[in-house]
C-alpha positions in Angstrom: -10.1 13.2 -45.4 -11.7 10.8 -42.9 -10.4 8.0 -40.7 -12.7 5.4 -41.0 -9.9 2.5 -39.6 -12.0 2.1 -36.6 -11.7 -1.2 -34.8 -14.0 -2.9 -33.6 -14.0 -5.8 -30.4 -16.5 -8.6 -30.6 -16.5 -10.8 -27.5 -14.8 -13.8 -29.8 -11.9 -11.2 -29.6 -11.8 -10.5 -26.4 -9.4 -12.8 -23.9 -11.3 -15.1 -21.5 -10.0 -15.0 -18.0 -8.9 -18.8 -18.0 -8.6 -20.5 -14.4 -6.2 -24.2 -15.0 -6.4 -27.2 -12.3 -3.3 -29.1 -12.1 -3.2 -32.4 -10.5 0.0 -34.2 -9.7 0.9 -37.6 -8.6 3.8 -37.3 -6.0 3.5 -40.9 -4.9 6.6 -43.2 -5.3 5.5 -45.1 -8.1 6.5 -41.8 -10.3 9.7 -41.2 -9.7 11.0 -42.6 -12.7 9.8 -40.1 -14.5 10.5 -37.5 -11.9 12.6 -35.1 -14.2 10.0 -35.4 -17.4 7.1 -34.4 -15.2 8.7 -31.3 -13.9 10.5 -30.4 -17.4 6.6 -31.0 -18.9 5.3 -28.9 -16.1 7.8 -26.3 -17.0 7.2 -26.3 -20.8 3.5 -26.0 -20.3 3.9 -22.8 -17.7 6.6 -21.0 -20.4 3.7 -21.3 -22.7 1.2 -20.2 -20.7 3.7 -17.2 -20.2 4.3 -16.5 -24.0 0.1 -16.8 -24.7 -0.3 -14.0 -22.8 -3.6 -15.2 -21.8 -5.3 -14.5 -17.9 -4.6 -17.2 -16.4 -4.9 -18.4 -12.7 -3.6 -22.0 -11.6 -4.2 -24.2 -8.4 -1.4 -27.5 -8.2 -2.8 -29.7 -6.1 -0.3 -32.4 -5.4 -1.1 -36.3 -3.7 1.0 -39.0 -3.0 1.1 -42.2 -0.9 1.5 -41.2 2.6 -1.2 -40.9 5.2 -2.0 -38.0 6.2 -1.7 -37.7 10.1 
């Protein structure tokens, strides 16, 4: 008796290294929504997590303060 429940990848199966860009408004005007931003941010990480996928991020955060 033969095995013949080989498996086979094709690149649509195979995980795509994914690289996310994250850019977040720090400026005063959004502190009324301080604690839904982060608790969004956080919800959208935990997924990340549970996708499994390879994933790189860079945050890149700006406000309303000169820079010196």
């Amino acid at each position: 008796m033969t095995n013949n429940s080989e498996t086979t990848t094709t690149p649509e199966d195979q995980a795509v290294p994914v690289h996310l860009y994250v850019l977040l408004d720090r400026s005063g005007s959004m502190q009324s929504i301080h604690a839904e931003t982060v608790a969004g941010f956080n919800a959208f990480l935990a997924g990340q997590q549970i996708n499994g996928a390879d994933a790189r991020l860079t945050l890149v955060q700006f406000d309303d303060q000169d820079v010196a």
